[in-house]
TORTORBA-109319 format. One record per residue (C-alpha): x, y, z. Coordinates in pm, whole numbers, plus 32768, in hexadecimal, padded with zeros to 4 digits. Example, Ala and Ser with C-alpha at 12.3 -4.5 7.8 and 13.67 -1.06 7.14 Angstrom:
84CE7E3E830C;85577F9682CA;
END
This chain:
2AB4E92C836F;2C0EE94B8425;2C99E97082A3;2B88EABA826F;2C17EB78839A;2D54EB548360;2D16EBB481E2;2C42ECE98276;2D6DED428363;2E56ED2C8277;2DA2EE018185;2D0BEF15829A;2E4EEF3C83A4;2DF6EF5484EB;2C91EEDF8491;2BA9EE6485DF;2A27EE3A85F6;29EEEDF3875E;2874EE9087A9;2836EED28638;26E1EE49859D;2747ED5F8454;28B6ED398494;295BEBFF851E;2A46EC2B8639;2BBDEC548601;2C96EB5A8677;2E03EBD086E3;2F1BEABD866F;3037EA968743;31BBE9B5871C;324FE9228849;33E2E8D6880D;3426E7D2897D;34A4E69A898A;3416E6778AB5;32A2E5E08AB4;3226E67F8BE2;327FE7B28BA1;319FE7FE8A64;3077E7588B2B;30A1E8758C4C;308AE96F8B36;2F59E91D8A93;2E93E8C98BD6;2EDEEA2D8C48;2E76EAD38ACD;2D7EE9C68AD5;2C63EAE48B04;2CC5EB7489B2;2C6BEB03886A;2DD4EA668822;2E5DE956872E;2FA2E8F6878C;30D7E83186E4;31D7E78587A8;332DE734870C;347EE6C487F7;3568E72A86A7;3623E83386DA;36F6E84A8586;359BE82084B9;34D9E9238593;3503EA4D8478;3486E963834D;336DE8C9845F;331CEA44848F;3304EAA9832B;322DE97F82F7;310FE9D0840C;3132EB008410;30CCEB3B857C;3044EC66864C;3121EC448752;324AEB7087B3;32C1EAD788E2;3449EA7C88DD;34F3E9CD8A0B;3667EA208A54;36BEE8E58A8E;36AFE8098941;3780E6D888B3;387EE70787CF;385EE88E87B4;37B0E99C88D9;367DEA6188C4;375FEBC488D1;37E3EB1F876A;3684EAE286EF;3630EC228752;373BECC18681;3705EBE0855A;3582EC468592;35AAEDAC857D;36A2EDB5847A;35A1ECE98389;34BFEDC78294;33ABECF382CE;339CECB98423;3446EE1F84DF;32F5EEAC853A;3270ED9C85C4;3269EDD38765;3332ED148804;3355ECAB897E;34B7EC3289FE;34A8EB3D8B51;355BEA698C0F;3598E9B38D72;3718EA018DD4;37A0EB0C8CDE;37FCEC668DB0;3749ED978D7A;38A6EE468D45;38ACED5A8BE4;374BEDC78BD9;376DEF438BCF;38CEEF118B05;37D8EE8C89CE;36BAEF8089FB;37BEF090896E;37E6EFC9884C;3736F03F871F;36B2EEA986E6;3621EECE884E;34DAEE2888BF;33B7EEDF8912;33CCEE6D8A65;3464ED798B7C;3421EC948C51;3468EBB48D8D;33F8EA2E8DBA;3301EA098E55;3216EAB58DE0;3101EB9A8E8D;3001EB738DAD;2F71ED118DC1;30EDED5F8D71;30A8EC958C3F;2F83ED108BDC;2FE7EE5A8C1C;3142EE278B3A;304EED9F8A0C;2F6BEED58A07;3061EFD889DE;3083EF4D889E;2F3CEE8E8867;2DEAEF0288A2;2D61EE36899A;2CBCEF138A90;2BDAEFD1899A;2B7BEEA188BD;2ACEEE2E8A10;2A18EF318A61;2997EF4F88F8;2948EDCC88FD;28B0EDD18A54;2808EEF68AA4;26CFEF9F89B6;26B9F0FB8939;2631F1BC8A41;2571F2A7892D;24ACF15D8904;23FDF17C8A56;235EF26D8A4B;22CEF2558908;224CF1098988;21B8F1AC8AC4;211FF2BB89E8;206CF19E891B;1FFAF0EE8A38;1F77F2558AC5;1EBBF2778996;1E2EF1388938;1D05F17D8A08;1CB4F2D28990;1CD4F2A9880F;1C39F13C877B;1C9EF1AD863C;1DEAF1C08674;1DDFF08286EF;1D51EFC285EE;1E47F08F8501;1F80F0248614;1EFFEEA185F9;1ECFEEB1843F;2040EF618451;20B8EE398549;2018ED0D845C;20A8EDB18334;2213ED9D83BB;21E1EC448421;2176EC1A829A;22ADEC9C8224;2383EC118338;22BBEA9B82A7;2330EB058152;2492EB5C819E;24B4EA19824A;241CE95E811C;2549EA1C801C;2645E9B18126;25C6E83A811D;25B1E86A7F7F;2719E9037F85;277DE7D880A1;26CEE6D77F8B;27AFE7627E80;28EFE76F7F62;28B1E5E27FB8;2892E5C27E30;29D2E65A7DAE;2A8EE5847EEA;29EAE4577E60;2A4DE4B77CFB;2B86E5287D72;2BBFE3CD7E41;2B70E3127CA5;2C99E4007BFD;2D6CE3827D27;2CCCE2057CFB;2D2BE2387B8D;2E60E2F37BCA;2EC3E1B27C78;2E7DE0D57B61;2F3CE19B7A93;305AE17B7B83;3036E03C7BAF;305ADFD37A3D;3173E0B27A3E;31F4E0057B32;31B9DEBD7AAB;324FDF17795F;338DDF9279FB;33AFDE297ABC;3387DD7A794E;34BDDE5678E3;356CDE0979FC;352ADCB979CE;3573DCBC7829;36CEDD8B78B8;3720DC5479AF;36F9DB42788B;37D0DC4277B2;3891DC5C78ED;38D4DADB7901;38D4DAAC776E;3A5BDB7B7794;3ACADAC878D8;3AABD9957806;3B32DA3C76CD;3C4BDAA277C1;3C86D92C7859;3CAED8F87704;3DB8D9D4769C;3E58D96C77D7;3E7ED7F5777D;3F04D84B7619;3FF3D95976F5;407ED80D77C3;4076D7597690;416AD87875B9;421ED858773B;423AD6D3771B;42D2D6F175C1;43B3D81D7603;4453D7447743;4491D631766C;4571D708757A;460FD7AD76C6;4683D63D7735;46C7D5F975C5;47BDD71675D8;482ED6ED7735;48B0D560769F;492CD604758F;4A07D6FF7659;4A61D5F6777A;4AFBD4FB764B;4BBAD65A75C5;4C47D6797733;4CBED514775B;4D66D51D7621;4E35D67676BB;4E50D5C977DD;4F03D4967734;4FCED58476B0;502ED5FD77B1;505DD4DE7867;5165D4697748;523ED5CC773C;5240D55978B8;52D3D41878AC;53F1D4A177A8;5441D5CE7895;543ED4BC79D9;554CD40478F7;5652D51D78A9;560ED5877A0B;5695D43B7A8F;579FD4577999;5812D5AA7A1B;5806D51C7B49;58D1D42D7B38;59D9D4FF7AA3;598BD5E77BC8;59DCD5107C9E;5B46D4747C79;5B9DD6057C56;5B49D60E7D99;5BF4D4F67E53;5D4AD5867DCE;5CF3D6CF7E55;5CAED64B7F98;5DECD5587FD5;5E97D6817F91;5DBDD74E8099;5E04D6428191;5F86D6D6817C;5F51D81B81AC;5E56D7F582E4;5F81D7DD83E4;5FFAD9298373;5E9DD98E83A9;5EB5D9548515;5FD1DA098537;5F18DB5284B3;5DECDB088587;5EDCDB1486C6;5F6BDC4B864F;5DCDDCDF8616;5D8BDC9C8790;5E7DDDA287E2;5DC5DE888733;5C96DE0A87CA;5D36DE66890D;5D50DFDB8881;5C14DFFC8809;5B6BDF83895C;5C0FE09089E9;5BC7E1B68946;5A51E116897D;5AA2E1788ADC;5B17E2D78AC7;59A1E2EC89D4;58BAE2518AF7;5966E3628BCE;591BE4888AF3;57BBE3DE8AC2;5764E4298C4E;57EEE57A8C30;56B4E5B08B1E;55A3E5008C12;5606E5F38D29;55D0E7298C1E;5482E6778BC6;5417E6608D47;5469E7D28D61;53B8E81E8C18;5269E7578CA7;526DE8178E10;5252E96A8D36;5135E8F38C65;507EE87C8D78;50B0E9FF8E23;502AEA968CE1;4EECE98F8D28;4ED2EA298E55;4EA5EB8E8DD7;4DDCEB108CD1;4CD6EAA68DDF;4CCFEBDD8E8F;4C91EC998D4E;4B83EBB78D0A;4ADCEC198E43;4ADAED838E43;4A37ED6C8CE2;4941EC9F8D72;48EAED9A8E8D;48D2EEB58D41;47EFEDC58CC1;4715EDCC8DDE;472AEF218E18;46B7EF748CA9;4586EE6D8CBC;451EEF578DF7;4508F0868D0B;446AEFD78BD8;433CEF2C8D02;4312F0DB8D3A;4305F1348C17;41FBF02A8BB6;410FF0968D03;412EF1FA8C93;40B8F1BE8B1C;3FB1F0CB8BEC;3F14F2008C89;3F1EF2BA8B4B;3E5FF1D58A86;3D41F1B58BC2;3D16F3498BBC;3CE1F3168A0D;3C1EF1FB8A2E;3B3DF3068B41;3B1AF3D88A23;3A7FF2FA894F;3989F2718A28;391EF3B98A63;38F3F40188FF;385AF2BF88C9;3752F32E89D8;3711F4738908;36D6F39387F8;35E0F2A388B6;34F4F3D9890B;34F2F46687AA;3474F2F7871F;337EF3038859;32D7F46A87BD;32C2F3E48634;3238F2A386A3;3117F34D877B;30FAF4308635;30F1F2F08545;2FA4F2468631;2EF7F39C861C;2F16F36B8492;2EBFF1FA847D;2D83F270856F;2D02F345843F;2D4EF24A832D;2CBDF13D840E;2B68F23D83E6;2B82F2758273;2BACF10D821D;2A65F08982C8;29AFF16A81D2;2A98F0C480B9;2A33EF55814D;28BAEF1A80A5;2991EF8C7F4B;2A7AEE727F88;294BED687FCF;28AEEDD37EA1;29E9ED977DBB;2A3CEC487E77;28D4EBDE7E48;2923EC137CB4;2A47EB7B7CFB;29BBEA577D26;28CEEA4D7C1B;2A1AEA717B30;2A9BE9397C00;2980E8777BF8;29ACE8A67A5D;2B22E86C7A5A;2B02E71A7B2F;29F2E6837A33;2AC7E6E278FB;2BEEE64A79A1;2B2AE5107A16;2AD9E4F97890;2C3DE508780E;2C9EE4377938;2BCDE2FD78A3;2C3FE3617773;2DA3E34777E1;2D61E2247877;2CECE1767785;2E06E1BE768B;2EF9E156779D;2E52E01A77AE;2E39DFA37679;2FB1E021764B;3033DF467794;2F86DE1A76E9;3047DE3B75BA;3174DEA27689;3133DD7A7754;3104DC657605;3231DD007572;330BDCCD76D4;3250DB6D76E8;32F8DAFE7586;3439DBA875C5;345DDAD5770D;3425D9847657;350AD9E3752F;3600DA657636;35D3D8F9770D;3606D84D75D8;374DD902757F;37A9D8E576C1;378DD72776DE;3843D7197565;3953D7F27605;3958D7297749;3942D6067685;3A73D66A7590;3B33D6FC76C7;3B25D5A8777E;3BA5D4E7761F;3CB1D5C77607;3D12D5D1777A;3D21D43F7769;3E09D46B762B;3EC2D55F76CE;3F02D4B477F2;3F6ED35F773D;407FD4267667;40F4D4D577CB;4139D35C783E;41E4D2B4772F;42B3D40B7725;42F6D40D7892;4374D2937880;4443D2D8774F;44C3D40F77EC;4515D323796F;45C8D1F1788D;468FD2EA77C1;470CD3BE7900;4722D2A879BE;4827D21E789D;4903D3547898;48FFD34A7A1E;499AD21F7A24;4A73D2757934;4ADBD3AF79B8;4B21D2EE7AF2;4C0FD2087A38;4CE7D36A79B8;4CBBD3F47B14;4D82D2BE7BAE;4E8ED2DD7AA0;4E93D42D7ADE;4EC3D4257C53;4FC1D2F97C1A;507DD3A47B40;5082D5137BF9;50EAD4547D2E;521ED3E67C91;5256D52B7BF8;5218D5AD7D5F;5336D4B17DE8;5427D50D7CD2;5422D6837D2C;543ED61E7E75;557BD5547E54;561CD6737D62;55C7D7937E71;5673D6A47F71;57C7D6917E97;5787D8007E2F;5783D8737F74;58A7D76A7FD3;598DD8137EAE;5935D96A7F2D;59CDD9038081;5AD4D8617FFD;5B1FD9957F0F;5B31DA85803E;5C05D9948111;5D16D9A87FE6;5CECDAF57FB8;5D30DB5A813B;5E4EDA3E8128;5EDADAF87FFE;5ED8DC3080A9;5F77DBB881F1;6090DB098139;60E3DC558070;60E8DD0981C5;61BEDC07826E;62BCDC32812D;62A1DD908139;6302DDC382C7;644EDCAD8276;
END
């Protein structure tokens, strides 16, 4: 019945029946946005003398699709809201195409009514505002300036008063005209005859109702089946993709063995190859080690040679080292020159430090100025920061006289939108009378409305079994097909577990006789590597003593070499000064 009106206020705005014979009562529906619990409670024990659904949500960022959804008379936003504010859902409200005519009223416990009156100039404004807590005629009062509250009541509540005294006149009557009487009484048990009937359609038309939901509640029973089958079909694919699923892991595990397998072989070549190339570098290093031993020969010869050269050129040396002396006497003297011209140099080096000490007192004056110049640009700076704080209050004031302006012209606007919307309830006051007449039309065509219905649902129902039954019979076969597939599949699937397990076992005896093959063999050319790596070692450490030994005498000719040569020099000084 709830469904009805709203379909009947939906179709006929602004549609009420309170006091009218034959019309059920409109109920006002109304969406509370709090996340507070008490709150909504207040509200609809104070409207709870009205004919009011209500719908409580604590969501603020869902309240516009909540709104479009319900589709309420009225709603009640609260400023305070989690995770957005009721000024927001205001804005977001009135904004909406769907949902910017419905009234709405703005409250809350601590906001100012400066932040109140700074929204109501807004063009998303509320229709009103107001204070926690409540006062319950303020309430009432705020809901029927845009709700009709007060005149639904007195319709609902009070009779005609052109019906009393047409009573009275009957009763005045009755004794002076029998006729009229009996006429008044046959008029009075005819209307209860028709009143009988119409409540005998109404229990027909409730019969038929209860008989399309129960044929309704079969397609939805058989809907399910459907569904259901679907459903299980979908799980038998699922399944049949799983076994397919597993079939190529094996195949995989598979290609993986024969991988390690190709791997097993290919490292057997690589240590094949690494022999191969370690036998190739012993040979070069034989080699080697034979060019070594020749060179470490003629070296020893050379040597040797090397050698007595040198013991005649130092008996000879031996002579000429008491001249020697006699020129290192004579290179003290100079010495003695030399130290003091190193004097007269310190000297001339303190003369510099006392420039440098002068040098560092003027920089330090020039550090001095520097500061001072700092400060007096630090005193422009705060003089200029003076003049840019003015300069900022003065633009200040000019943007509070412009923003003056606009509230002004936003309260212009306000009273214009006041007029039109007084104009637009005197229209929807007319329509509201020319649709009543259009409201027995609409019964008729929704009564043959339901005739068509009543037709469409049994040819449906008939195709439905029909459906059904072809779906049926199909999911069997799909079922017996999916049924042999999974034993062909399970069979498949044991040969291939069985063949993979064969084939791992192979594969896994070849890795071990390959693996102990591959250990003996390294192990071999370890050890022999080993054996080249002492020679080599032996034979680089003599090597390593040779050079050694021919540095030493090198380095011992190189002295002795000089030594002549400054001899040689000294005696063809001392012959050229006799």
């Amino acid at each position: 019945m709830r469904g009805a009106a709203r379909h009947l206020h939906n179709l006929i705005p602004g549609w009420q029946s309170a006091g009218q014979p034959g019309y059920p009562r409109r109920v006002f529906s109304a969406l509370i946005i709090d996340a507070d619990g008490k709150t909504p409670d207040s509200i609809k024990g104070m409207l709870a003398p009205f004919p009011f659904e209500f719908t409580v949500t604590h969501n603020g960022p869902e309240a516009v699709s909540i709104a479009q959804s319900v589709s309420p008379d009225i709603i009640f936003v609260r400023a305070e809201l989690p995770l957005t504010s009721g000024f927001s859902v205001c804005n977001r409200l009135r904004r909406d195409g769907q949902t910017k005519t419905i009234p709405v009223i703005l409250y809350s416990s601590n906001v100012k009514e400066e932040v109140f009156n700074q929204h109501r100039v807004l063009r998303t404004a509320a229709n009103d505002y107001l204070r926690m807590p409540f006062d319950g005629e303020r309430l009432v009062n705020s809901v029927g300036q845009v709700l009709n509250l007060n005149g639904k009541a007195k319709r609902s509540s009070q009779p005609s008063p052109q019906a009393r005294p047409r009573s009275e006149s009957k009763r005045t009557a009755r004794p002076a005209e029998p006729s009229g009487e009996v006429e008044a009484s046959a008029a009075k048990s005819g209307s209860f005859r028709s009143q009988r009937e119409v409540l005998n359609l109404k229990a027909q038309l409730n019969a038929k109702k209860r008989e399309l939901l129960a044929l309704t509640d079969e397609l939805e029973v058989k809907d399910r089946a459907i569904l259901d089958a679907k459903h299980k079909n979908r799980e038998l694919q699922a399944q049949l993709s799983d076994l397919e699923a597993g079939l190529l892991s094996a195949q995989e595990l598979v290609l993986s063995s024969q991988e390690q397998a190709d791997a097993a072989v290919r490292d057997r070549a690589t240590v094949l190859k690494r022999e191969e190339g370690l036998k190739v570098r012993l040979e070069g290093l034989q080699k080697r080690l034979k060019e070594t031993e020749t060179e470490l020969d003629t070296t020893r010869t050379q040597a040797a040679e090397h050698h007595a050269k040198q013991d005649g050129i130092i008996a000879g040396l031996k002579a000429d080292l008491e001249d020697s002396k006699k020129a290192f006497a004579e290179l003290s003297e100079a010495k003695a020159k030399v130290e003091a011209e190193l004097a007269s140099t310190r000297d001339d080096v303190t003369a510099l430090t006392a420039q440098l000490d002068g040098t560092q007192d003027r920089a330090s004056s020039l550090e001095a100025e520097l500061a001072k110049q700092a400060e007096d640009n630090h005193a422009t700076l705060t003089q200029l920061k003076e003049l840019n704080e003015s300069a900022i209050a003065e633009l200040r004031e000019e943007h509070q006289a412009e923003l003056t302006a606009r509230d002004d012209a936003h309260r212009e606007a306000l009273a214009r939108l006041n007029e039109e919307l007084e104009d637009t309830r005197n229209t929807a006051r007319e329509q509201q009378e020319r649709m009543s007449h259009a409201l027995q039309e609409t019964q008729d065509a929704a009564h043959a409305e339901s005739e068509r219905l009543r037709d469409l649902i049994a040819r449906t129902e008939a195709q439905a079994l029909d459906d059904l039954d072809r779906l049926t019979h199909t999911m069997n076969e799909a079922e017996k097909q999916a049924r042999e597939e999974i034993t062909r599949l399970t069979e498949a699937m044991k040969a291939a577990e069985q063949e993979f397990i064969e084939d791992r076992r192979r594969i896994e005896t070849e890795l071990i006789d390959t693996r102990e093959q591959a250990e003996k063999q390294a192990e071999a050319d370890l050890e022999r590597l080993e054996e080249t790596s002492s020679q080599l070692r032996d034979t680089t450490a003599d090597l390593e003593r040779t050079r050694s030994l021919l540095h030493a005498r090198n380095l011992a000719g190189q002295k002795a070499q000089q030594a002549l040569a400054i001899a040689l020099k000294l005696l063809e000084e001392h012959d050229a000064g006799q």
